[in-house]
C-alpha positions as MATLAB code, in Angstrom:
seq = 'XXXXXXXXXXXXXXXXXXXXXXXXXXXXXXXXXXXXXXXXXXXXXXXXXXXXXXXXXXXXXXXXXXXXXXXXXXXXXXXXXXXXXXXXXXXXXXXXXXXXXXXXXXXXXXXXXXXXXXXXXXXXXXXXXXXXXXXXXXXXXXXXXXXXXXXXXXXXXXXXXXXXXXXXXXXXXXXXXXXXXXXXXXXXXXXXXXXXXXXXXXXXXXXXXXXXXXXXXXXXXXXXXXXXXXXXXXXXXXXXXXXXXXXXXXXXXXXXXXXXXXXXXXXXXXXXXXXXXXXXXXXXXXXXXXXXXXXXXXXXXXXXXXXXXXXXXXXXXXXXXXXXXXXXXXXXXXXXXXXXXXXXXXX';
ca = [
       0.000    0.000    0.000;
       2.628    2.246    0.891;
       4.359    1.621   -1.902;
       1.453    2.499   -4.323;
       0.600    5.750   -2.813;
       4.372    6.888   -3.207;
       4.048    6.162   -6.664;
       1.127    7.795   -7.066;
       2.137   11.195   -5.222;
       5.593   11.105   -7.698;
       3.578   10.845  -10.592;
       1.506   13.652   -9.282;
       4.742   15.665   -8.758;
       5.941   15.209  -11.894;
       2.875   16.409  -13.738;
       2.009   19.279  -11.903;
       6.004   20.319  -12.396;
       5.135   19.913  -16.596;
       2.113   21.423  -16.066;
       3.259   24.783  -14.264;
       7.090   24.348  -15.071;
       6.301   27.575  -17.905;
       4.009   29.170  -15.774;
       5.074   33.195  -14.747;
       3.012   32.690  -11.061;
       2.691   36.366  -10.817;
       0.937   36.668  -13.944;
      -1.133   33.641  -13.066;
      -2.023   35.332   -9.736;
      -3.355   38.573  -11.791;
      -5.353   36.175  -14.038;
      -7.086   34.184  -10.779;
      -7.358   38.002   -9.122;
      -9.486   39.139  -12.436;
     -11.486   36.294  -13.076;
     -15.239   36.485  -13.053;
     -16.212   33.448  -10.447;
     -19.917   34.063  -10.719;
     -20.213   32.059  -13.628;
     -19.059   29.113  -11.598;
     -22.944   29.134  -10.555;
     -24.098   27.408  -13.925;
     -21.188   25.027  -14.007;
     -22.113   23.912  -10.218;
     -25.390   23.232  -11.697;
     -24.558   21.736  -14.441;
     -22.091   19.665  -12.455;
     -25.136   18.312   -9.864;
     -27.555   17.616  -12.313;
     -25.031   15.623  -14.186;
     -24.740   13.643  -10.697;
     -28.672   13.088  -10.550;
     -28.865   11.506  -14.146;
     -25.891    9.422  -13.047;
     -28.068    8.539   -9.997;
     -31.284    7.654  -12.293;
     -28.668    5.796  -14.806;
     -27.169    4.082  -11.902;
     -30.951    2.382  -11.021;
     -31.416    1.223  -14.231;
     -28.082   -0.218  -13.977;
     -29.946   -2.118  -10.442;
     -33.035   -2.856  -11.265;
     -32.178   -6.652  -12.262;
     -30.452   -7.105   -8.699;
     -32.885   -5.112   -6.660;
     -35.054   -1.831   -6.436;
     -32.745    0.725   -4.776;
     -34.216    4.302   -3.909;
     -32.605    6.856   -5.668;
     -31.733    8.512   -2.339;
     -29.251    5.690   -1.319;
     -27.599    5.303   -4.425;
     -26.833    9.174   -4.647;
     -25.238    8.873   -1.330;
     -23.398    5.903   -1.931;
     -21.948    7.436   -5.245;
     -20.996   10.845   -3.434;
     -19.153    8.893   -0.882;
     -17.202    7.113   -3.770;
     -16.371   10.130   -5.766;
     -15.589   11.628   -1.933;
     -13.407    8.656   -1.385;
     -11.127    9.042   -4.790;
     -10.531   12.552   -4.131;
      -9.847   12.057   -0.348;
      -8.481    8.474    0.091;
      -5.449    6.467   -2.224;
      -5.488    3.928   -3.805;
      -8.301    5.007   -6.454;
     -10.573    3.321   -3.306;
     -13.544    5.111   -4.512;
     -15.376    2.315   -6.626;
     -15.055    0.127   -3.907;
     -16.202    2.374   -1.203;
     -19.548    3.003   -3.319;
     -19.948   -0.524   -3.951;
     -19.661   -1.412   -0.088;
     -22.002    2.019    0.718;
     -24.899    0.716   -1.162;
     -24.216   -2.909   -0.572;
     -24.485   -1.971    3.342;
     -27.579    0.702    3.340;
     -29.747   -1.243    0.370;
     -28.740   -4.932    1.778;
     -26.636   -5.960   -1.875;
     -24.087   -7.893   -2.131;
     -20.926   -5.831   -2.708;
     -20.174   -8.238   -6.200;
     -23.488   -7.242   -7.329;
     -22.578   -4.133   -6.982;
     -19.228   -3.660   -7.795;
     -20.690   -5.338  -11.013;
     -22.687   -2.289  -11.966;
     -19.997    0.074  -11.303;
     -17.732   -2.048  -13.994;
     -20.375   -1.666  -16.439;
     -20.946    2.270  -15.870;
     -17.239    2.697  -16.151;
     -17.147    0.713  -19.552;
     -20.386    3.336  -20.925;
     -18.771    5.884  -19.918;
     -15.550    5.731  -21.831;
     -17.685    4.183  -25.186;
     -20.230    7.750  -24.856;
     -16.815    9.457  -23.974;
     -14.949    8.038  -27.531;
     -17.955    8.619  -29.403;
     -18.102   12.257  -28.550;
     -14.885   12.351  -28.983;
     -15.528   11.092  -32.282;
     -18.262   13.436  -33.428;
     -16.019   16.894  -32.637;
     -13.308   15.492  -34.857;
     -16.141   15.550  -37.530;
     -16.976   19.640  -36.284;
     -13.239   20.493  -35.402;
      -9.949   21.157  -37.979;
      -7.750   19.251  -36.277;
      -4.504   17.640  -37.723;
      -5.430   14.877  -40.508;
      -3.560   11.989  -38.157;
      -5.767   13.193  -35.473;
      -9.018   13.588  -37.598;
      -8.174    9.708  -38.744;
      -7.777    8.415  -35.349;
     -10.942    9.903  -34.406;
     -13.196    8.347  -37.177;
     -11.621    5.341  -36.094;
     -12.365    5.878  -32.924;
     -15.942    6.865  -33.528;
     -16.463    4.274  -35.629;
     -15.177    1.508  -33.248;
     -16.701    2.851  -30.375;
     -20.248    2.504  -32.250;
     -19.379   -0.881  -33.298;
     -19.135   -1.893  -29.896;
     -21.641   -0.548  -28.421;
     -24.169   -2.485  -31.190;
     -22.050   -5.984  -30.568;
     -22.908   -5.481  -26.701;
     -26.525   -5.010  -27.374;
     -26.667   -8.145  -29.605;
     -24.323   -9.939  -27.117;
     -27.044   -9.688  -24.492;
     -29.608   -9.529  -26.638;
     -28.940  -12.736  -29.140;
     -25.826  -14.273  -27.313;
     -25.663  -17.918  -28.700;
     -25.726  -16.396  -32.294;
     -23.313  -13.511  -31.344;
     -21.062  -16.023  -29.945;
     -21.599  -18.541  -32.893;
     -20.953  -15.512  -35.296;
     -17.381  -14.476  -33.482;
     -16.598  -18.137  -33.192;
     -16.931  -18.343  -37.281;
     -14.845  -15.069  -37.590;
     -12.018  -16.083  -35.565;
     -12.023  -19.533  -37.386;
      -8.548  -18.917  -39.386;
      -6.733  -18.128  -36.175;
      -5.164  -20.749  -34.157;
      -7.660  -22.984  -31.433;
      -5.907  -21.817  -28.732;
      -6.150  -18.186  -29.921;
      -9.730  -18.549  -30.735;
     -10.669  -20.449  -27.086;
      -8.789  -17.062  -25.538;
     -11.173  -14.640  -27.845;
     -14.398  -16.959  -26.400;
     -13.437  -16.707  -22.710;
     -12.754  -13.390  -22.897;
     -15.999  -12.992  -24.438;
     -17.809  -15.036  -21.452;
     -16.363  -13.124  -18.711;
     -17.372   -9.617  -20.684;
     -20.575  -11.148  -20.588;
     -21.136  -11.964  -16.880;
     -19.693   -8.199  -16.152;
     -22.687   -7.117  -18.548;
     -25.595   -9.698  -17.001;
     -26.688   -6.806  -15.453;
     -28.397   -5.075  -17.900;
     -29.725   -8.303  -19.696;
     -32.898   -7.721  -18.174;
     -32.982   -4.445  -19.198;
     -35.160   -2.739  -21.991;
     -33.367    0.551  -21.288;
     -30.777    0.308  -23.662;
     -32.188    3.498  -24.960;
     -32.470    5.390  -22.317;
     -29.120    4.260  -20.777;
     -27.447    5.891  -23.831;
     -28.763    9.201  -24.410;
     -28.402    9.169  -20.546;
     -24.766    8.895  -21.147;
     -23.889   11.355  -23.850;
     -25.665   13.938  -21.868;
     -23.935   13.116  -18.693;
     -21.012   14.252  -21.024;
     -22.535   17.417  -22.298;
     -22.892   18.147  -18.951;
     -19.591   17.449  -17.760;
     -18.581   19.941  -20.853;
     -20.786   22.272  -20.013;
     -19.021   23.120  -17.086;
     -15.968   23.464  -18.971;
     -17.462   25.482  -20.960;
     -18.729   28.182  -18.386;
     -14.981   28.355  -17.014;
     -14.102   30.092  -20.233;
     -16.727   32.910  -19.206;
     -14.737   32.717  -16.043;
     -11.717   33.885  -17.505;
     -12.732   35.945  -20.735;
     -10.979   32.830  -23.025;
     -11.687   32.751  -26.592;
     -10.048   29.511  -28.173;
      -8.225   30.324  -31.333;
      -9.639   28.620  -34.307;
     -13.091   26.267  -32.811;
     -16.244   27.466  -31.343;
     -15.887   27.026  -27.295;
     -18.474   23.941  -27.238;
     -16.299   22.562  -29.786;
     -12.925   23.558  -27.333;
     -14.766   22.483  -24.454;
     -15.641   18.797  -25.834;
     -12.144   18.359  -26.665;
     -10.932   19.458  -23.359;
     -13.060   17.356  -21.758;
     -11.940   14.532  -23.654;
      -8.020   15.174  -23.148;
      -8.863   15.181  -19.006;
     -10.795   12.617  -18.677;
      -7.984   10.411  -20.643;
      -5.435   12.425  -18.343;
      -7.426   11.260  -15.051;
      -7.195    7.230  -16.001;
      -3.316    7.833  -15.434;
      -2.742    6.607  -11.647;
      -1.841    9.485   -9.181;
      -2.363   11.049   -5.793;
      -5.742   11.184   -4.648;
      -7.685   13.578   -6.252;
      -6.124   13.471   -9.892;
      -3.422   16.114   -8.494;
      -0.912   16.991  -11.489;
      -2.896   14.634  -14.224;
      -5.886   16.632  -14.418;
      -3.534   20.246  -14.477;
      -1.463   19.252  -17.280;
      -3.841   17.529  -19.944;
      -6.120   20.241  -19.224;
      -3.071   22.944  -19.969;
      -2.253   20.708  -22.716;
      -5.497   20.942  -24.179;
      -6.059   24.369  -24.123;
      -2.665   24.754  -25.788;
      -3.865   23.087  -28.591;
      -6.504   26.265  -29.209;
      -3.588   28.763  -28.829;
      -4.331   29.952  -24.820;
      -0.867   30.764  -22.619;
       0.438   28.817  -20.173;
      -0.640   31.899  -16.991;
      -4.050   31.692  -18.649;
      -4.478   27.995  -18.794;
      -2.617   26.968  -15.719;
      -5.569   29.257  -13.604;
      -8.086   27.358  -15.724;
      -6.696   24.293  -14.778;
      -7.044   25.101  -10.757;
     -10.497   27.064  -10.965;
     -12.080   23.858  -13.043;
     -10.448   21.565  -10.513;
     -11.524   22.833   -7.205;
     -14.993   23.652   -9.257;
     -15.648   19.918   -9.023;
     -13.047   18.372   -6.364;
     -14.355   21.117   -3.434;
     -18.149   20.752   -3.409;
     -18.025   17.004   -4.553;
     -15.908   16.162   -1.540;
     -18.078   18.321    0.488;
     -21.327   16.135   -0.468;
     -19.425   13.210   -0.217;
     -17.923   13.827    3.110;
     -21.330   14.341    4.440;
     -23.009   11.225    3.037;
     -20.051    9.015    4.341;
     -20.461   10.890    8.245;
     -24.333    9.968    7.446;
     -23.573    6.539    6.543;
     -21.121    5.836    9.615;
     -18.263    4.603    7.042;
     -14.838    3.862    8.090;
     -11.968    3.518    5.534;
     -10.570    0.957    6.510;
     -13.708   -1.661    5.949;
     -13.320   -0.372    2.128;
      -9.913   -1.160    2.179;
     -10.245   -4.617    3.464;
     -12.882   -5.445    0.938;
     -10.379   -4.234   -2.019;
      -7.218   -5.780   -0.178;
      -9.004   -9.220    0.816;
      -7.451  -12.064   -1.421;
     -11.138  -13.780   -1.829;
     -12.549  -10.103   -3.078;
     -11.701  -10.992   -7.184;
     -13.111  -14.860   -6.403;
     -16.190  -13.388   -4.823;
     -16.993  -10.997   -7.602;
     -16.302  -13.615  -10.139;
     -18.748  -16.295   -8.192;
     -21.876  -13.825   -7.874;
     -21.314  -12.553  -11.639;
     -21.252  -16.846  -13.010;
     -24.383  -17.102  -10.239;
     -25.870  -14.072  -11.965;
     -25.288  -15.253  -15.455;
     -27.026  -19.133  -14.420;
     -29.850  -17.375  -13.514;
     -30.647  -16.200  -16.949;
     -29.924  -19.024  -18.787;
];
């Protein structure tokens, strides 16, 4: 454990050193001393109704295992994003799976379960947004290529889920033809794989939401971008070259790829420098961006720890139980037993 969090604080250290290391911090002072903070008010908004879709998403997510009341799981997913800005160890998906697993009586697989499939959404509605402001943005032709790609792959997969839960024998018969040239061991790899993406996803077999689910996540998204895009208000920023939606999209995109990189708790130093990075790319200075960075930071990190804190002093959590669920040998083998019991139970 110990060793983990050191690693995480250097890499934190050495990103918010490339992140500032250009910065003139009296210049960045002036900017933070003449910004206009008021328009933080739509992006807190923005930022807690965001939270309240995730909620609603979140129960469709739960409606195979149980019927949860919204109320709990908004606590229990405060307390986790709480936990990943407060705690190491990125403890914050486990925390949230043994909140609601303790107040709605679920098992903490069965949860933890639903969590793994949000996270997987998530960064398919992140690529394919991603994918669409290539299509509205000039960008470099290797980037505008990688982001068709993208766009196009991240559609593809979404539609092979759908059918995998949908029509699984024939999906599975259909990838089994596919892979035919390759080798048998190769291809018996490619079908487990396959089988233990599908007990992650048993979740949602029950689910006619598919719909709902998706537009759910792309507008979790817009959300998150309109918040970034209020910060530019905050400052007076006009990217060079794009519209600010446009800038704000692709900002969004850059930090959220930035934030997957393991650091100290809170994203310290990851989150600073993609989001410098990115406003780089539309032509903003280093004093400029470098205040961005910190103002769209604490914008989320202060008040979400806030809520979160609260929910877990509600909740009577401790730490350390968390951390003994994550750290317990038997934790993988109990997730993977109550994910194979789930999947028997459909079939």
């Amino acid at each position: 454990m110990k060793k983990k969090l050191s690693l995480g604080i250097a890499i934190s250290a050495l990103f918010l050193y490339l992140a500032f290391k250009s910065v003139d911090f009296d210049q960045m002072i002036i900017t933070l001393q003449h910004a206009k903070y008021w328009w933080l008010v739509p992006g807190l908004m923005f930022m807690f109704l965001s939270l309240i879709i995730r909620a609603y998403r979140w129960k469709l997510f739960m409606n195979p295992i149980k019927v949860v009341p919204i109320k709990k799981l908004f606590s229990a997913m405060m307390i986790g994003y709480m936990a990943n800005n407060v705690f190491p160890l990125r403890l914050g998906e486990f925390m949230r799976a043994f909140a609601i697993g303790r107040s709605a009586n679920i098992s903490k697989a069965s949860s933890f379960a639903t969590i793994l499939v949000e996270r997987i959404i998530d960064v398919l509605s992140l690529l394919v947004i991603f994918g669409v402001t290539v299509l509205f943005h000039d960008f470099p032709d290797n980037i505008e290529r990688a982001g068709f790609i993208i766009f196009i792959g991240a559609v593809t997969l979404i539609v092979f889920i759908i059918l995998l839960l949908q029509k699984t024998r024939q999906t599975m018969r259909f990838v089994w033809w596919l892979s035919s040239p390759l080798p048998h061991k190769i291809k018996k790899t490619i079908y487990s794989i396959m089988r233990s993406f599908l007990r992650g996803f048993e979740v949602l077999r029950n689910s006619d939401h598919y719909g709902t689910i998706l537009v759910q996540s792309i507008l979790l998204w817009l959300l998150y971008a309109g918040m970034v895009y209020v910060t530019f208000f905050v400052f007076d920023l006009e990217p060079a070259g794009a519209s600010i939606m446009i800038a704000s999209l692709v900002l969004l995109v850059m930090v959220s790829i930035g934030i997957m990189i393991p650091a100290s708790p809170g994203f310290v130093g990851t989150y600073h420098y993609f989001c410098v990075q990115g406003l780089a790319l539309f032509g903003i200075n280093a004093n400029d961006a470098s205040g961005f960075a910190i103002i769209l930071h604490l914008s989320n990190y202060i008040p979400m720890t806030l809520a979160g804190l609260i929910y877990f002093w509600k909740e009577n959590l401790h730490f350390k139980d968390a951390l003994a669920v994550k750290e317990s040998p038997a934790a993988a083998e109990a997730i993977e037993q109550e994910l194979e019991e789930l999947q028997s139970q459909h079939h």
